[in-house]
C-alpha positions as CSV (number, residue, x, y, z in Angstrom):
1,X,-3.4,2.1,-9.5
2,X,-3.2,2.2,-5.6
3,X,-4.0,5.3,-4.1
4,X,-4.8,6.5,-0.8
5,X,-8.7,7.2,-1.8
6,X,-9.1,3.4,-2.5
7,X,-10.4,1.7,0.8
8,X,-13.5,4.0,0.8
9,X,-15.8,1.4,-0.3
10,X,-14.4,-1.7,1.7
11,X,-14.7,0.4,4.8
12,X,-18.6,1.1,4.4
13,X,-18.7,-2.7,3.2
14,X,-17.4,-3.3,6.8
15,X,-19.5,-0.8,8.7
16,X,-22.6,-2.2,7.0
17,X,-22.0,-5.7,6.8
18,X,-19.7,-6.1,9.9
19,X,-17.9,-8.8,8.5
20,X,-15.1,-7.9,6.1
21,X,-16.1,-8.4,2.5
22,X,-13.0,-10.9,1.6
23,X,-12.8,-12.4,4.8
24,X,-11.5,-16.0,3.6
25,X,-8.1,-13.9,2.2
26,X,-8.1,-12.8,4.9
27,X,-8.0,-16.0,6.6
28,X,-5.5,-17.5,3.7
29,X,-3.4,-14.2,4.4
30,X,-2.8,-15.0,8.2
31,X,-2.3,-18.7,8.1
32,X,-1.0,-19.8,4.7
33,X,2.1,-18.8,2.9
34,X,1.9,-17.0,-0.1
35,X,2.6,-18.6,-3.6
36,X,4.6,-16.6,-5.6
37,X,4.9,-18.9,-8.2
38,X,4.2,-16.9,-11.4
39,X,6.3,-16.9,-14.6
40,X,5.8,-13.5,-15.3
41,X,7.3,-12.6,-12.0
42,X,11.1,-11.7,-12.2
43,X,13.6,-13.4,-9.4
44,X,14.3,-9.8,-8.3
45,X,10.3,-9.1,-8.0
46,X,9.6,-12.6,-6.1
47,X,12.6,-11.7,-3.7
48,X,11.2,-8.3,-3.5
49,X,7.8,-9.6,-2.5
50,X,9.3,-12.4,-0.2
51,X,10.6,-9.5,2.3
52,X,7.2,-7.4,2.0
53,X,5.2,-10.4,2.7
54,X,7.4,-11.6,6.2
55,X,4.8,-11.8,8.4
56,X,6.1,-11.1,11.6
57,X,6.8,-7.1,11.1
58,X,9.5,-7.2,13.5
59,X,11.2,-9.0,10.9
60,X,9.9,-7.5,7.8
61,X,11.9,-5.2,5.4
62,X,11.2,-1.1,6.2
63,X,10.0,1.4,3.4
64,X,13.4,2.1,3.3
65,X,15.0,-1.2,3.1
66,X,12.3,-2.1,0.3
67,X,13.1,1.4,-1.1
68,X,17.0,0.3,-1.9
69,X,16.0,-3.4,-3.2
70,X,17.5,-4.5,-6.5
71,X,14.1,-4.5,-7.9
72,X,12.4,-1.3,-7.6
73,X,16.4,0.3,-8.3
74,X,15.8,-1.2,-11.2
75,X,12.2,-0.1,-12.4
76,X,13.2,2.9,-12.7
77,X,15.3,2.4,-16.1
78,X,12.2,0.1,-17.4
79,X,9.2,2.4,-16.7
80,X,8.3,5.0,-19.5
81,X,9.0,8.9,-18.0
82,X,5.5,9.9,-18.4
83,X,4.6,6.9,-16.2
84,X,6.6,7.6,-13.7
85,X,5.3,11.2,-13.3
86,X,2.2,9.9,-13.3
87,X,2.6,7.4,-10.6
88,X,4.8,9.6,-8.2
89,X,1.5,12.1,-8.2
90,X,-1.0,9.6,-7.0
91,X,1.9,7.9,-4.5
92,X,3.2,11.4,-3.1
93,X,0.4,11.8,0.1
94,X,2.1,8.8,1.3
95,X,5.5,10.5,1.3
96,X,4.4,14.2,3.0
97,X,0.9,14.2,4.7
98,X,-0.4,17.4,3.7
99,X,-3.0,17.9,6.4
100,X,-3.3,21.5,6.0
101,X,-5.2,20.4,2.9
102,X,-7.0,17.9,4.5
103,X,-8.0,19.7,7.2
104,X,-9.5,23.0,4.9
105,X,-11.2,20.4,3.0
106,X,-13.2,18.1,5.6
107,X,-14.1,21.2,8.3
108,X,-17.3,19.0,9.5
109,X,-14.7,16.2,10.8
110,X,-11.7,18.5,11.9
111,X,-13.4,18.0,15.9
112,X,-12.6,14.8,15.6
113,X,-9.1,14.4,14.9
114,X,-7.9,17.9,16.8
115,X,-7.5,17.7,20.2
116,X,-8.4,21.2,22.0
């Protein structure tokens, strides 16, 4: 599951290695179109991943567009309830920063990302 503590270890990768560590996706991501050719994939969830994958984010679907699709309007009545709990704790800092928190917790940084 995807949650905002996850890109810890590429960002070292990168600061040690300076190179990315999956720099042909990378490459594949910016000049290739994506295959979304899967059978287990759902019409809704391919349409639903057609607008998040637009590359030019002028023309690419908002959080709140993407919030309202067909598809995820109807995850809700497939996903188990304990699930969904579940998920909505790990995905809630992305809703409402908290950096309060964030703040009391990483005092050796807080220089750096307060202006005086």
């Amino acid at each position: 599951m995807y949650c905002l503590r996850v890109d810890h270890w590429d960002t070292l990768w990168e600061s040690s290695n300076s190179d990315p560590k999956f720099d042909d996706v990378l490459h594949r991501i910016k000049y290739e179109e994506p295959n979304l050719e899967n059978d287990k994939l759902s019409t809704e969830a391919k349409d639903f991943l057609r607008y998040c994958l637009v590359k030019n984010p002028k023309s690419r679907w908002t959080a709140g567009l993407l919030l309202n699709h067909s598809f995820l309007k109807s995850a809700d009545s497939v996903l188990p309830q304990k699930k969904r709990k579940r998920q909505h704790g790990c995905m809630s800092g992305l809703h409402r920063p908290n950096q309060k928190r964030a703040f009391r917790t990483q005092p050796h940084i807080r220089h750096l990302v307060i202006e005086h």
